[in-house]
N, C-alpha and C positions, 0 to 999 in steps of 0.2 A: 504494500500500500504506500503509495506515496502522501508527502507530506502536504503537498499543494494540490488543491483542486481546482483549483482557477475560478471557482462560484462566489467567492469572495471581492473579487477586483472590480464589479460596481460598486461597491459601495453596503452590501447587504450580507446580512447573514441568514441562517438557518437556526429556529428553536427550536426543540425538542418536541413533536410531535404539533408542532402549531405554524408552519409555516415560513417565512423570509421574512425578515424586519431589517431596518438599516442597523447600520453599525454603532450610529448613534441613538436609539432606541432607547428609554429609561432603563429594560430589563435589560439590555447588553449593558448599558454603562454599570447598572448593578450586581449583574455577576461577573463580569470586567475588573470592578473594584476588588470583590470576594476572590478572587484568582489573585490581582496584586499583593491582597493579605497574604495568600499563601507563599509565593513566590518570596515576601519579605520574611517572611518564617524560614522558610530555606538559609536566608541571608543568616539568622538570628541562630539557627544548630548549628551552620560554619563556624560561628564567632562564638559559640559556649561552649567551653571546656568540662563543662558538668555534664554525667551522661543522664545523672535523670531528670534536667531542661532539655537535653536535648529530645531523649525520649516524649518528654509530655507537648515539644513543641511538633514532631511525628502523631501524633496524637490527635492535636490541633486540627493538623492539615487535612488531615481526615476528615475530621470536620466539616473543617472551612467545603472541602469536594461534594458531601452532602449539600448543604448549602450553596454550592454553586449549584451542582444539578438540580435542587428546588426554584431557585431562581430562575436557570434556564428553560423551565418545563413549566407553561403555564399554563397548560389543558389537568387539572385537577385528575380526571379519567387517566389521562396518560401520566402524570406523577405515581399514582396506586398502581396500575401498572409492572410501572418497573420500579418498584418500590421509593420512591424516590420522596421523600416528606421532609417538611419544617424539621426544624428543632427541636426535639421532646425537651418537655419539661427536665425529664433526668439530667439531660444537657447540661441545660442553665445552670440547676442544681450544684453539678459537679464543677464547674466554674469559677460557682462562689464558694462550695466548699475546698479549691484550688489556694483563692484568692484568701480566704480565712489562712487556711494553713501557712501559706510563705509569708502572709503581714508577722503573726507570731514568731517569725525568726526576724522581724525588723523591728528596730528603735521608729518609736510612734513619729510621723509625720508631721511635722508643723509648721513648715512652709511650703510653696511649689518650689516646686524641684526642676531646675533646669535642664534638658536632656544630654545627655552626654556619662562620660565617666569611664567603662571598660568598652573595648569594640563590641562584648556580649551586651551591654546596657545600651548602649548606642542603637544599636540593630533594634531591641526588643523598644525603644523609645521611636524609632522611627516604624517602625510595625507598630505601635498604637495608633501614630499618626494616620495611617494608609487605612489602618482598620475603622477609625474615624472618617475618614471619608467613604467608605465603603458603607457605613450604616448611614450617612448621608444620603448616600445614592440610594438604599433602603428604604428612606422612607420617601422621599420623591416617586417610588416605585409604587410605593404602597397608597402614596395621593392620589396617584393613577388608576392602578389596577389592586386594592386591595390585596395585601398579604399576611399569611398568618403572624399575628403579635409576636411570638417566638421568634421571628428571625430576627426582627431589630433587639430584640431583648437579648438574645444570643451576641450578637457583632454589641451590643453595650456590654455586656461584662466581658465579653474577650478583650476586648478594650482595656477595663480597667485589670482584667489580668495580668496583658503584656505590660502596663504603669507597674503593676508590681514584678513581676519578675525582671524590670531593668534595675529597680531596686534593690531586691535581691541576687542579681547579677554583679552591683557593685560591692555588696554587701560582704557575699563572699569570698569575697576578691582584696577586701578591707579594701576599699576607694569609697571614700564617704560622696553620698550624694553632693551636690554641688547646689545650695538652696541659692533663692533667688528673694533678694533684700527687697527688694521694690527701691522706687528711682532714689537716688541720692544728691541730697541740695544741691 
């Protein structure tokens, strides 16, 4: 199978059992975004030396690939199908109970935190970023075409997951986060 099909070079794509839409399309640009998260997760297990971040970031992507194929698939009929659905609540769940567990190896929070610190905090700092845009493009999606609540709730606390594990990426690393004074006279 080759990598090109040449069905792409107008301008349009293929969804998943629903037809040809452009490239700019709200559901492209929002499982577009959900693939960008993944792709910066890739970045984010290069640059951590921890193998059980990297594990849980393999983990993720998995995910995030659910989530894209939910996105890509908007004939409801054709998501059951191939099994292919939102975000279970367990999901979410396990997220937060992610996000519980690595704050309790962090000294509490009291300022914003500037991004940056180890190349592994860096990575997981700019993967919040991208994964913030990607629940943007979410709910623009969902202004449109209705989506189940769980996806944006999912891309919201992956979010705040990857904020913490760049913290505990510095953490373990002993690199103190690098807080952010606000402006100075």
């Amino acid at each position: 199978m080759k990598i090109y099909t040449r069905r792409g070079d107008s301008g349009e794509t293929d969804l998943f059992g629903s037809g040809r839409v452009s490239k700019d399309h709200l559901r492209v640009e929002a499982y577009g975004a959900v693939d960008e998260v993944n792709a910066t997760l890739g970045l984010c297990a290069a640059a951590t030396p921890e193998a059980d971040l990297r594990e849980l970031v393999q983990s993720l992507q998995r995910g995030l690939f659910e989530l894209g194929s939910y996105l890509a698939t908007p004939d409801a009929r054709h998501r059951d199908a191939m099994g292919m659905q939102e975000p279970r609540a367990e999901a979410i769940a396990a997220l937060e109970a992610r996000i519980d567990a690595f704050e309790a190896e962090l000294p509490p929070l009291e300022r914003f935190v500037l991004p940056g610190g180890t190349k592994s905090a860096a990575a997981f700092h700019l993967a919040r970023t991208v994964c913030r845009r990607a629940e943007r493009q979410a709910v623009a999606l969902d202004r449109a075409e209705s989506l189940a609540p769980s996806a944006m709730k999912y891309l919201n606390r992956l979010s705040d997951l990857l904020f913490v594990l760049a913290r505990v990426a510095n953490h373990r690393a002993g690199v103190p986060d690098v807080e952010w004074e606000g402006r100075k006279a």
